[in-house]
PDBQT receptor file of N, H, CA, C and O in Angstrom, charges set to zero:
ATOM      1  N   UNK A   1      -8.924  15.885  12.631  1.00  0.00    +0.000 N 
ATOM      2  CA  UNK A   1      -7.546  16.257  12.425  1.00  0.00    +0.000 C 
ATOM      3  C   UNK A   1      -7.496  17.350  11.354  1.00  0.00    +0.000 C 
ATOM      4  O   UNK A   1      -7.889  17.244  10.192  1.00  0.00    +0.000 OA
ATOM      5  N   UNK A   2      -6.878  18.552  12.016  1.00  0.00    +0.000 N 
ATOM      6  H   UNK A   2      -6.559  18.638  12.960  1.00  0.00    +0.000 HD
ATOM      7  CA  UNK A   2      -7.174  19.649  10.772  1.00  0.00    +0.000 C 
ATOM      8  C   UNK A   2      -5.633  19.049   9.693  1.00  0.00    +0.000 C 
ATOM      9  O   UNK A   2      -5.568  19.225   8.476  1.00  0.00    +0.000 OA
ATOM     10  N   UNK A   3      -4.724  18.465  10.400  1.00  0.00    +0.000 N 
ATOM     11  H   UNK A   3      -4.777  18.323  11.388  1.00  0.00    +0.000 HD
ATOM     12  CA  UNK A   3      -3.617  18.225   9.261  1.00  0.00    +0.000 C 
ATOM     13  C   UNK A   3      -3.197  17.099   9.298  1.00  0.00    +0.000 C 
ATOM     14  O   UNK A   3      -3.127  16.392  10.303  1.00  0.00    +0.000 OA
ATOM     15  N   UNK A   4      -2.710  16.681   7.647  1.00  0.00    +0.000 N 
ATOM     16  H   UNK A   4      -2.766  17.255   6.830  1.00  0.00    +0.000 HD
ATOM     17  CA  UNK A   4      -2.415  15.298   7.093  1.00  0.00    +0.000 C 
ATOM     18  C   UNK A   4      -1.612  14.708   7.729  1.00  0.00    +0.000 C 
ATOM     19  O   UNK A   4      -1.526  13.502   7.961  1.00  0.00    +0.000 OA
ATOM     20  N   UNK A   5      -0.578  16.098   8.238  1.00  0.00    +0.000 N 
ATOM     21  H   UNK A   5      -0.648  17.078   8.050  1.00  0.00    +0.000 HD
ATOM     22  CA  UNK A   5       0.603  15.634   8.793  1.00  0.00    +0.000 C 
ATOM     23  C   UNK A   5       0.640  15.236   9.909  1.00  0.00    +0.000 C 
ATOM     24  O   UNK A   5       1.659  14.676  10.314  1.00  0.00    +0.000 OA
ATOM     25  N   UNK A   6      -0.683  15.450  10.886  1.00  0.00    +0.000 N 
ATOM     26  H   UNK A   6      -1.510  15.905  10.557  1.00  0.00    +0.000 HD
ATOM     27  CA  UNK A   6      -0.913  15.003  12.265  1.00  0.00    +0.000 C 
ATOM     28  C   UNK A   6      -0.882  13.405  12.422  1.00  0.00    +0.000 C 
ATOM     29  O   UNK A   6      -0.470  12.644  13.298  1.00  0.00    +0.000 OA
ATOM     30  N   UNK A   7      -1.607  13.219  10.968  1.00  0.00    +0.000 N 
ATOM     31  H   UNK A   7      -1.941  13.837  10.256  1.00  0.00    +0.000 HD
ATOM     32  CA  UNK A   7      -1.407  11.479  11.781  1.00  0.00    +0.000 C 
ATOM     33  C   UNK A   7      -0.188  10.757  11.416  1.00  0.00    +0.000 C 
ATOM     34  O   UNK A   7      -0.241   9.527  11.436  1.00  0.00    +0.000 OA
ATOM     35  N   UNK A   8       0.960  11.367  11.068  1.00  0.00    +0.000 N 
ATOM     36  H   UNK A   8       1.003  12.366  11.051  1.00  0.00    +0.000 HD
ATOM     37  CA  UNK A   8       1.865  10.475  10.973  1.00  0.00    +0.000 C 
ATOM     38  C   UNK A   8       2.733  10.887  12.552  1.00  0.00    +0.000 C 
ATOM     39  O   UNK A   8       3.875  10.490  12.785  1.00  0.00    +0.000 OA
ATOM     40  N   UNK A   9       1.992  11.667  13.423  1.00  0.00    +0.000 N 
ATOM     41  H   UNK A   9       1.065  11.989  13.233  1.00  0.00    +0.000 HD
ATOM     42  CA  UNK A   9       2.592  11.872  14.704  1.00  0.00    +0.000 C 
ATOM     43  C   UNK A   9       1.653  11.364  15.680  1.00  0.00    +0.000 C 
ATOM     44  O   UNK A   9       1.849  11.663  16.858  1.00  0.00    +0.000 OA
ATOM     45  N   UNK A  10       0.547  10.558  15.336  1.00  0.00    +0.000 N 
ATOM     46  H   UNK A  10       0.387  10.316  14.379  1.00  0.00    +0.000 HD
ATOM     47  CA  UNK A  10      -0.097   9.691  16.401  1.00  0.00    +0.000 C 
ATOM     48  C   UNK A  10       0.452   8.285  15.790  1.00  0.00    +0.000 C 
ATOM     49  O   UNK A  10       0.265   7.712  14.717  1.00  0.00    +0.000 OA
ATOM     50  N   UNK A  11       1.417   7.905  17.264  1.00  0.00    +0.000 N 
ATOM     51  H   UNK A  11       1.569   8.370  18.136  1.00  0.00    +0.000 HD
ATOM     52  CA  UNK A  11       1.676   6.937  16.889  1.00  0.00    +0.000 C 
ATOM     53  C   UNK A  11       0.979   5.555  17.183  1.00  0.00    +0.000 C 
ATOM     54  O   UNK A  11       1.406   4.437  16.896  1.00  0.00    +0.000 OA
ATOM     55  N   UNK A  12      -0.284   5.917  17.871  1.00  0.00    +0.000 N 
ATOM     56  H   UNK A  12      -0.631   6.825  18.105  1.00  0.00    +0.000 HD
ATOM     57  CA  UNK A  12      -1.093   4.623  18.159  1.00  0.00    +0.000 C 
ATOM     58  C   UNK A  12      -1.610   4.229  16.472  1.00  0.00    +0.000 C 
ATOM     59  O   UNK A  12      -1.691   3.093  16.005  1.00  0.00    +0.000 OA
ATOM     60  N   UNK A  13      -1.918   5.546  15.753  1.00  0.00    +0.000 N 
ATOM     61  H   UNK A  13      -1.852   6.469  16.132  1.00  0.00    +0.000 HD
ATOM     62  CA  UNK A  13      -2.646   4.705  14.495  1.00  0.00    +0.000 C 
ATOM     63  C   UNK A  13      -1.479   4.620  13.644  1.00  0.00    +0.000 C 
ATOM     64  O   UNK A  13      -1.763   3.931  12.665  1.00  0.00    +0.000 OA
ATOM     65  N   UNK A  14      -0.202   5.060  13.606  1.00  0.00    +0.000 N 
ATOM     66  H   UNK A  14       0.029   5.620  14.401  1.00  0.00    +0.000 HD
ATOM     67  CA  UNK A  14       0.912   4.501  12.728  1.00  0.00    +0.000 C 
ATOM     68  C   UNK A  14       1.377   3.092  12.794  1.00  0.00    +0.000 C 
ATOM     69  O   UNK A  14       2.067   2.388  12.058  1.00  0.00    +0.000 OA
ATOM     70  N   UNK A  15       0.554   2.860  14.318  1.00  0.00    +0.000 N 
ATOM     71  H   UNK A  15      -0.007   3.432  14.917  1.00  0.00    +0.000 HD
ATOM     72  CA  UNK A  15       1.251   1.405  14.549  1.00  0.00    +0.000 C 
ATOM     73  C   UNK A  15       0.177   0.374  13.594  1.00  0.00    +0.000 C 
ATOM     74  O   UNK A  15       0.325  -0.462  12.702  1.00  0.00    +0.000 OA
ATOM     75  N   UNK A  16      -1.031   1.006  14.391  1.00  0.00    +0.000 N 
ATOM     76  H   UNK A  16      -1.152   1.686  15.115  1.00  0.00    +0.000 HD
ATOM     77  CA  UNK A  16      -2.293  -0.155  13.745  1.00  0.00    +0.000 C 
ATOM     78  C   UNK A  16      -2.131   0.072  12.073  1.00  0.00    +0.000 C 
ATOM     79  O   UNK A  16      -2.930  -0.596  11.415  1.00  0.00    +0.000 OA
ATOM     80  N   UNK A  17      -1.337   0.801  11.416  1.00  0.00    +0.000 N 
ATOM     81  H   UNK A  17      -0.689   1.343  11.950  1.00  0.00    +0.000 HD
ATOM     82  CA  UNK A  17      -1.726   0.787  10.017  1.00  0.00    +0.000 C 
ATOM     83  C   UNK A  17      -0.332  -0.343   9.783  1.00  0.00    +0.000 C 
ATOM     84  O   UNK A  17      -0.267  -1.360   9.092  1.00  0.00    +0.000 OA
ATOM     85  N   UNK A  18       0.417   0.135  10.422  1.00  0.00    +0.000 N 
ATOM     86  H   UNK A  18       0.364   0.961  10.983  1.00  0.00    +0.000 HD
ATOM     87  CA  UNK A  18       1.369  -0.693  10.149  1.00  0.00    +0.000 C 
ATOM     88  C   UNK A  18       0.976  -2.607  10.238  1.00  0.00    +0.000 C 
ATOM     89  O   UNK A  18       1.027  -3.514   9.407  1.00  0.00    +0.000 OA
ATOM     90  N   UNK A  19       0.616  -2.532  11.619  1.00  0.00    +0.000 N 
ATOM     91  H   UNK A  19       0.575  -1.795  12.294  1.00  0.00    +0.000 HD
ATOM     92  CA  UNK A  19       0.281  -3.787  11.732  1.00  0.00    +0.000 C 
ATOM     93  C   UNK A  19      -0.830  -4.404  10.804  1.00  0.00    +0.000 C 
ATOM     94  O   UNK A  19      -0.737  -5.601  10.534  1.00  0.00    +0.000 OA
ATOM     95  N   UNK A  20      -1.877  -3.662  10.296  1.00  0.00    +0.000 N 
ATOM     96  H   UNK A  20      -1.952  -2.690  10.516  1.00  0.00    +0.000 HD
ATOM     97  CA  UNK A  20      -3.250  -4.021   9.371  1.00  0.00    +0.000 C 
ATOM     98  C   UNK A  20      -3.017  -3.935   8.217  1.00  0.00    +0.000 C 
ATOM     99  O   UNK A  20      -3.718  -4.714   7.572  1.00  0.00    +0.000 OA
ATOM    100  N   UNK A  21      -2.073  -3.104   7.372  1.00  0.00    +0.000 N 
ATOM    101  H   UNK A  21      -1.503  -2.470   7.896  1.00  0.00    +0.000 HD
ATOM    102  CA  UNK A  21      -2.024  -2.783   5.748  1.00  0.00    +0.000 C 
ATOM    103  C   UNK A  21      -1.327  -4.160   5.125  1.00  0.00    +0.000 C 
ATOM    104  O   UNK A  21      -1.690  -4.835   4.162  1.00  0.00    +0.000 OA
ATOM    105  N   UNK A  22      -0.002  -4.363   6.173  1.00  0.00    +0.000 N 
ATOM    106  H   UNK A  22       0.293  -3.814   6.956  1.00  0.00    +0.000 HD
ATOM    107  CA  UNK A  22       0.552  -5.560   5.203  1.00  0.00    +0.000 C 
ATOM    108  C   UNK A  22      -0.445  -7.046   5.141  1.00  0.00    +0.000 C 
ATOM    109  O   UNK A  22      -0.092  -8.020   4.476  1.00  0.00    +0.000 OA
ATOM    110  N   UNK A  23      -1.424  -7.019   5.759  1.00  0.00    +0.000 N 
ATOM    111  H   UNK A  23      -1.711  -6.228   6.299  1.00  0.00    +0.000 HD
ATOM    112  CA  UNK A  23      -2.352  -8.318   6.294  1.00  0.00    +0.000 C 
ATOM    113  C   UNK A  23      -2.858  -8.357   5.322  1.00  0.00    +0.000 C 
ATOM    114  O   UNK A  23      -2.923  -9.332   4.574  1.00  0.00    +0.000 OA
ATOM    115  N   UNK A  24      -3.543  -6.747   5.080  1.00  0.00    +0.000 N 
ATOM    116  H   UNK A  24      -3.490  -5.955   5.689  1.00  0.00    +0.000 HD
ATOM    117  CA  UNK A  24      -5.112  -7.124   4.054  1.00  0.00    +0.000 C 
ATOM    118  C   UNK A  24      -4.224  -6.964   2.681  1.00  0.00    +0.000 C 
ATOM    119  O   UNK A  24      -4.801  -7.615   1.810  1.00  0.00    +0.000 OA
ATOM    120  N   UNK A  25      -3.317  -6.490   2.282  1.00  0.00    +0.000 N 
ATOM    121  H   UNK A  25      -2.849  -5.962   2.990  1.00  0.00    +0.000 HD
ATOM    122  CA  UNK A  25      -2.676  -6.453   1.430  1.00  0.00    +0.000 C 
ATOM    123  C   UNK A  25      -2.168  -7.856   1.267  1.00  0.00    +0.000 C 
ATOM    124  O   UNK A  25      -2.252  -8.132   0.071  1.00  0.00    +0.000 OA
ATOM    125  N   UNK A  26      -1.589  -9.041   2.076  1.00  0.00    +0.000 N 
ATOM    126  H   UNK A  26      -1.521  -8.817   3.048  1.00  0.00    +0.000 HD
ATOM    127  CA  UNK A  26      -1.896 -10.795   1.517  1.00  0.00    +0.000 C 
ATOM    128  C   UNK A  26      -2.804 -10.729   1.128  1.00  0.00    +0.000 C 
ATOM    129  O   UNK A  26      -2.740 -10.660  -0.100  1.00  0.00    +0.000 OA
ATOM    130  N   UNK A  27      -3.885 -10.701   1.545  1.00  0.00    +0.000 N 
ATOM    131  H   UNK A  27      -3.937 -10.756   2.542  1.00  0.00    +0.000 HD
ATOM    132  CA  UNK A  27      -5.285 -11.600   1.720  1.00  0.00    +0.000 C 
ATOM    133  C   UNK A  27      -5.827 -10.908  -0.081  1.00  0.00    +0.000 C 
ATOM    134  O   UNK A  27      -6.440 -11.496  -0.972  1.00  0.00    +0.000 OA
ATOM    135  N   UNK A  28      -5.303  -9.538  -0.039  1.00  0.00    +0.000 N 
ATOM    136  H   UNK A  28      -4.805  -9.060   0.685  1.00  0.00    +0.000 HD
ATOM    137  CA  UNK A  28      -5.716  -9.356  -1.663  1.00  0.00    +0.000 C 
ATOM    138  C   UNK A  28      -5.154 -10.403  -2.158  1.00  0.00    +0.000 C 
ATOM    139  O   UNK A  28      -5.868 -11.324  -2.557  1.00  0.00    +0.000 OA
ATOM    140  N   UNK A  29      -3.674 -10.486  -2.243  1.00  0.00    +0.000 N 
ATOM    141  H   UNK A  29      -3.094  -9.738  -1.919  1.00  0.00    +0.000 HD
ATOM    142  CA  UNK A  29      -2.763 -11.371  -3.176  1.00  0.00    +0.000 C 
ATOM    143  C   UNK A  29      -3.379 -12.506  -3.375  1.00  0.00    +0.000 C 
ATOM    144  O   UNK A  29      -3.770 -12.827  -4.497  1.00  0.00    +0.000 OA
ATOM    145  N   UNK A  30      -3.522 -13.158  -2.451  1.00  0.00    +0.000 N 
ATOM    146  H   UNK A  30      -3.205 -12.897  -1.539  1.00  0.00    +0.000 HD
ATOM    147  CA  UNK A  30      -4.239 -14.418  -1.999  1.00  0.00    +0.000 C 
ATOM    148  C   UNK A  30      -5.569 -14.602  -2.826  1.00  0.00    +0.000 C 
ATOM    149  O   UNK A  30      -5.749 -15.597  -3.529  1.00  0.00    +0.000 OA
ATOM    150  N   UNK A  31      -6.673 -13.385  -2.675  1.00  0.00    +0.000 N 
ATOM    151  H   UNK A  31      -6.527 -12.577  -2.104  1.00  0.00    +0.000 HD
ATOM    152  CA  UNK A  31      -7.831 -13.773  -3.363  1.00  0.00    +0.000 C 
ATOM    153  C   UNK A  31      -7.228 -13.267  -4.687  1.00  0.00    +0.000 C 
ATOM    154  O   UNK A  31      -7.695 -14.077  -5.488  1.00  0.00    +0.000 OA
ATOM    155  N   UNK A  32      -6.372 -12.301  -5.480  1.00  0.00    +0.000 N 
ATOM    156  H   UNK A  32      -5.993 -11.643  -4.829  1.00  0.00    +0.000 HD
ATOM    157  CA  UNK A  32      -6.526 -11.981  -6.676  1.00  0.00    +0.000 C 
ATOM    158  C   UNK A  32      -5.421 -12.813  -7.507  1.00  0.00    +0.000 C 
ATOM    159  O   UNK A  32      -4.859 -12.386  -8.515  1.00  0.00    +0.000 OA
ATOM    160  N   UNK A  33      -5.190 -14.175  -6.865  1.00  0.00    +0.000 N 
ATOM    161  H   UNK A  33      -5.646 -14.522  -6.046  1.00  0.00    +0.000 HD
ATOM    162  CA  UNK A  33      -4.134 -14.742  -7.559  1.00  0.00    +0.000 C 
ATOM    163  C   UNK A  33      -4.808 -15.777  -8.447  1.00  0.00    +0.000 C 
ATOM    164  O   UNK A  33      -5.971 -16.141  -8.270  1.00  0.00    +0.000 OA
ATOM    165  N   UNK A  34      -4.114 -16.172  -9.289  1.00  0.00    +0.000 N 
ATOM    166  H   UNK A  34      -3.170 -15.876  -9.432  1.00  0.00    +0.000 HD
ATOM    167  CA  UNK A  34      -4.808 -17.302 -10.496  1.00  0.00    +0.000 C 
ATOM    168  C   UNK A  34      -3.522 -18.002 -11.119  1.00  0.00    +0.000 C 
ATOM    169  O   UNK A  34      -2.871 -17.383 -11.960  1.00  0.00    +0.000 OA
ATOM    170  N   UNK A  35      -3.203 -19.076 -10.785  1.00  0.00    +0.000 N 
ATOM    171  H   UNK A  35      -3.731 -19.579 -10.101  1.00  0.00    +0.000 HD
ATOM    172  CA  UNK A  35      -2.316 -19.923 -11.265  1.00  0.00    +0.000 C 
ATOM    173  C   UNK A  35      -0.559 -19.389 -10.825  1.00  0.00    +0.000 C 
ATOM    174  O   UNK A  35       0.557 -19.292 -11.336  1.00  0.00    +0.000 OA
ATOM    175  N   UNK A  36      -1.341 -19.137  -9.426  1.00  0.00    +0.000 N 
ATOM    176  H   UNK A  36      -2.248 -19.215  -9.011  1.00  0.00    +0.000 HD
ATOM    177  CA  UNK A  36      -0.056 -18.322  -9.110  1.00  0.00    +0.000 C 
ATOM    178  C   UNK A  36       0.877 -17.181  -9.593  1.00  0.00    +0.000 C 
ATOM    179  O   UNK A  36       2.052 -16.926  -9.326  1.00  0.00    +0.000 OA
ATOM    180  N   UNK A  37      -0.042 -16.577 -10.396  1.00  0.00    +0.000 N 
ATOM    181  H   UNK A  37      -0.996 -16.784 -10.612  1.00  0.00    +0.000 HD
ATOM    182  CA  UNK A  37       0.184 -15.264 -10.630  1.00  0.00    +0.000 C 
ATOM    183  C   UNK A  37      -0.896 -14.125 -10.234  1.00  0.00    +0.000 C 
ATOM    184  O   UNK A  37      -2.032 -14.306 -10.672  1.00  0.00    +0.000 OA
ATOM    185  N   UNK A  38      -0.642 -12.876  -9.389  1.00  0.00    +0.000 N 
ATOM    186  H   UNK A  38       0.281 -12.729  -9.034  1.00  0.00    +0.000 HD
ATOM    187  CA  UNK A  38      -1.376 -11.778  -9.340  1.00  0.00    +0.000 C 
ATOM    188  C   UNK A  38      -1.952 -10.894 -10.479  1.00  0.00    +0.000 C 
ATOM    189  O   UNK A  38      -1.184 -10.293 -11.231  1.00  0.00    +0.000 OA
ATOM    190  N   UNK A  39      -3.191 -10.819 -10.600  1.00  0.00    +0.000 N 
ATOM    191  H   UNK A  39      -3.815 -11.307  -9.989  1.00  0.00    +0.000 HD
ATOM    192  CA  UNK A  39      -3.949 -10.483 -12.039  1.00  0.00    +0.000 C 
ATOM    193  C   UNK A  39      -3.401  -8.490 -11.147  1.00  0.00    +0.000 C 
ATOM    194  O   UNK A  39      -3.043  -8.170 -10.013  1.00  0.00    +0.000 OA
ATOM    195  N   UNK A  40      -3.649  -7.632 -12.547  1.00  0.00    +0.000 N 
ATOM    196  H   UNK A  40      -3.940  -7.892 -13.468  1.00  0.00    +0.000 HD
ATOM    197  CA  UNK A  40      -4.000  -6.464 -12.321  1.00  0.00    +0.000 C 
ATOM    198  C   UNK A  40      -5.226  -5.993 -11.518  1.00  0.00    +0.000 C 
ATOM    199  O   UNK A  40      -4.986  -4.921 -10.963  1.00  0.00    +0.000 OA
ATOM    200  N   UNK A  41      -5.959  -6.271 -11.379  1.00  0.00    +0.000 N 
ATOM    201  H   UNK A  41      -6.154  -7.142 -11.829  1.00  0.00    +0.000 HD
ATOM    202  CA  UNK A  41      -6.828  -6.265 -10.726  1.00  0.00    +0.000 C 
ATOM    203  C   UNK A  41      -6.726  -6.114  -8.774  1.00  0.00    +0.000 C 
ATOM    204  O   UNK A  41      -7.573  -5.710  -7.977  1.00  0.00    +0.000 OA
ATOM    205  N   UNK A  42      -5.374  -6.615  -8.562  1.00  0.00    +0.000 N 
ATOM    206  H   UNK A  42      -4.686  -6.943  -9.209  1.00  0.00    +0.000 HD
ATOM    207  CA  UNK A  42      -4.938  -6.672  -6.997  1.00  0.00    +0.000 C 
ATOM    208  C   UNK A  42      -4.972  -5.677  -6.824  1.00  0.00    +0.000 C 
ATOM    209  O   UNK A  42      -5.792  -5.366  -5.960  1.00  0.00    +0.000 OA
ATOM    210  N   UNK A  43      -3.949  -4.182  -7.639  1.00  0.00    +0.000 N 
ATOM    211  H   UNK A  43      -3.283  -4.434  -8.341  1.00  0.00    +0.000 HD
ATOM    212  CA  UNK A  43      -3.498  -3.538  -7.433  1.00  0.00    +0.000 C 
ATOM    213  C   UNK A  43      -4.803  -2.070  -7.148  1.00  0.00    +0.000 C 
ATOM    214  O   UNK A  43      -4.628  -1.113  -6.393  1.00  0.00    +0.000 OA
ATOM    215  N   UNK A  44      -6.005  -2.330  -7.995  1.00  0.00    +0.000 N 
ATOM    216  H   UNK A  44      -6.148  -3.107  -8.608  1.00  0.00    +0.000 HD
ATOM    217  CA  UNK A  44      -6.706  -1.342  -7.686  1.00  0.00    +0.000 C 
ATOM    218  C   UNK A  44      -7.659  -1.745  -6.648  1.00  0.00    +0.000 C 
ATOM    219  O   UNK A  44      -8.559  -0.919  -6.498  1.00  0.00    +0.000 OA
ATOM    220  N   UNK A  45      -7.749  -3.129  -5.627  1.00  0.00    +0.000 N 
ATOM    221  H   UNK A  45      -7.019  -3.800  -5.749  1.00  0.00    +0.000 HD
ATOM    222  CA  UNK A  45      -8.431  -3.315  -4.342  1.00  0.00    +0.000 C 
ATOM    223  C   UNK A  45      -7.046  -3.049  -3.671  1.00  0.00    +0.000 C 
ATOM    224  O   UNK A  45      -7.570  -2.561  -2.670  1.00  0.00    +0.000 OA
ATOM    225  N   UNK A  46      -5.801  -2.972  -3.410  1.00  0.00    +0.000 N 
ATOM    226  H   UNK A  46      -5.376  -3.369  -4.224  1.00  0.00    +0.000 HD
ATOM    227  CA  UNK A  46      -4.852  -2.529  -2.966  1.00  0.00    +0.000 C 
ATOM    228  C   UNK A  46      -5.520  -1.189  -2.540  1.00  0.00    +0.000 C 
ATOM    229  O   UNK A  46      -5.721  -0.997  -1.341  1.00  0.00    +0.000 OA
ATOM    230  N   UNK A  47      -5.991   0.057  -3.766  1.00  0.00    +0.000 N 
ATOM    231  H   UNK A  47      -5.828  -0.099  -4.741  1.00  0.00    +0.000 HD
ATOM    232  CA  UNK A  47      -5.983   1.154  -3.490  1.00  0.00    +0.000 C 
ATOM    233  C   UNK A  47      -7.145   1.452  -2.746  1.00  0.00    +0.000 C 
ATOM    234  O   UNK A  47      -7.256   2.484  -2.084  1.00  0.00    +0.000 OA
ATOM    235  N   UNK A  48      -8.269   0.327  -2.861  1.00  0.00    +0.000 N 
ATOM    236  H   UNK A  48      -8.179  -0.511  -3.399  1.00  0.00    +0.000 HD
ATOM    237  CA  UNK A  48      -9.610   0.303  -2.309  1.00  0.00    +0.000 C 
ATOM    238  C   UNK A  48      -9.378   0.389  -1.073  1.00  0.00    +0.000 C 
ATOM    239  O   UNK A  48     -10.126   1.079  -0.381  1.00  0.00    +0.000 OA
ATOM    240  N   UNK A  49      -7.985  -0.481  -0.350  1.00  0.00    +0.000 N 
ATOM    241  H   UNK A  49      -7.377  -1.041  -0.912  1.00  0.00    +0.000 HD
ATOM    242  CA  UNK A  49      -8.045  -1.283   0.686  1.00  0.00    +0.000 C 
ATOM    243  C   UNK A  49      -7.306   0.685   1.681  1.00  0.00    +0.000 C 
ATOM    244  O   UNK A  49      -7.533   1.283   2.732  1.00  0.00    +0.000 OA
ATOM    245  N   UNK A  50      -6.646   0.832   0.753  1.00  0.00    +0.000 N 
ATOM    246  H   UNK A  50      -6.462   0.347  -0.101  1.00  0.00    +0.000 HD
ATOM    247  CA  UNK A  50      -5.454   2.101   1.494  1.00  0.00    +0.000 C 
ATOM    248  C   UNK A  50      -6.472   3.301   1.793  1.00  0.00    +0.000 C 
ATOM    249  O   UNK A  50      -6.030   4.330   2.304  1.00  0.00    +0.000 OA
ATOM    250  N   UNK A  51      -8.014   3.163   1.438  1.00  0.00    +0.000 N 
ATOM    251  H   UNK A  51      -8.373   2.327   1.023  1.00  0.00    +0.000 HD
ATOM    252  CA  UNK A  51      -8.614   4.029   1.912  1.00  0.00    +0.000 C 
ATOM    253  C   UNK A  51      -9.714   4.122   2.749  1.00  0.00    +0.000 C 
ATOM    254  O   UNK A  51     -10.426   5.062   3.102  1.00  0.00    +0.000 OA
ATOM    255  N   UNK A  52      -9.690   2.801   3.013  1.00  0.00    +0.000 N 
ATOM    256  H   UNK A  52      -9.112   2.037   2.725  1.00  0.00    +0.000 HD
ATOM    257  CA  UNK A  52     -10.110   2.181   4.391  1.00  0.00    +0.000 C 
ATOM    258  C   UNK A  52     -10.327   3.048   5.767  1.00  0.00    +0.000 C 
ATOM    259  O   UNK A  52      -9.260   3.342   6.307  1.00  0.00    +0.000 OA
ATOM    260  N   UNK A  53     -11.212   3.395   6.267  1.00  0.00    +0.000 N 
ATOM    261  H   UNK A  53     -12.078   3.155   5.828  1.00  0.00    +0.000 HD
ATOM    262  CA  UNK A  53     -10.729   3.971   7.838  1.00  0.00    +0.000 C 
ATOM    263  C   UNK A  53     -10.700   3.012   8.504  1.00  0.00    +0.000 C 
ATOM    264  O   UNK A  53     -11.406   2.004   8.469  1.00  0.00    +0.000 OA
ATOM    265  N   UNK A  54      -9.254   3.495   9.623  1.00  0.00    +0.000 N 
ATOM    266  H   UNK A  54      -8.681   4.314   9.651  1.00  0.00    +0.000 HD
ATOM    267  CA  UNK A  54      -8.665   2.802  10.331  1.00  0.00    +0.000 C 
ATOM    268  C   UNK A  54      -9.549   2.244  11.262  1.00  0.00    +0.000 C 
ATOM    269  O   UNK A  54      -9.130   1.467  12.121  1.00  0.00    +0.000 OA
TER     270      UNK A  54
């Protein structure tokens, strides 16, 4: 893809991000929680997770 802006016009992978980001984004919460609170630590496998290929 020569542009950034191309993939927000394929909508087969707008869907799969849609459907996959909010998932693995629990499953952080889930592992980075401790007494039912989210440590700082979520937020930079959050960013790990957003650079993922699809």
């Amino acid at each position: 893809m020569s542009d950034i802006r191309e993939l927000f016009n394929d909508q087969k992978l707008v869907e799969k991000i849609k459907f996959k980001l909010p998932k693995l984004f629990q499953i952080t919460e889930i592992d980075m929680s401790r007494k039912g609170k989210v440590g700082m630590e979520a937020g930079t496998l959050r960013e790990r997770i957003s650079l993922l290929p699809c």
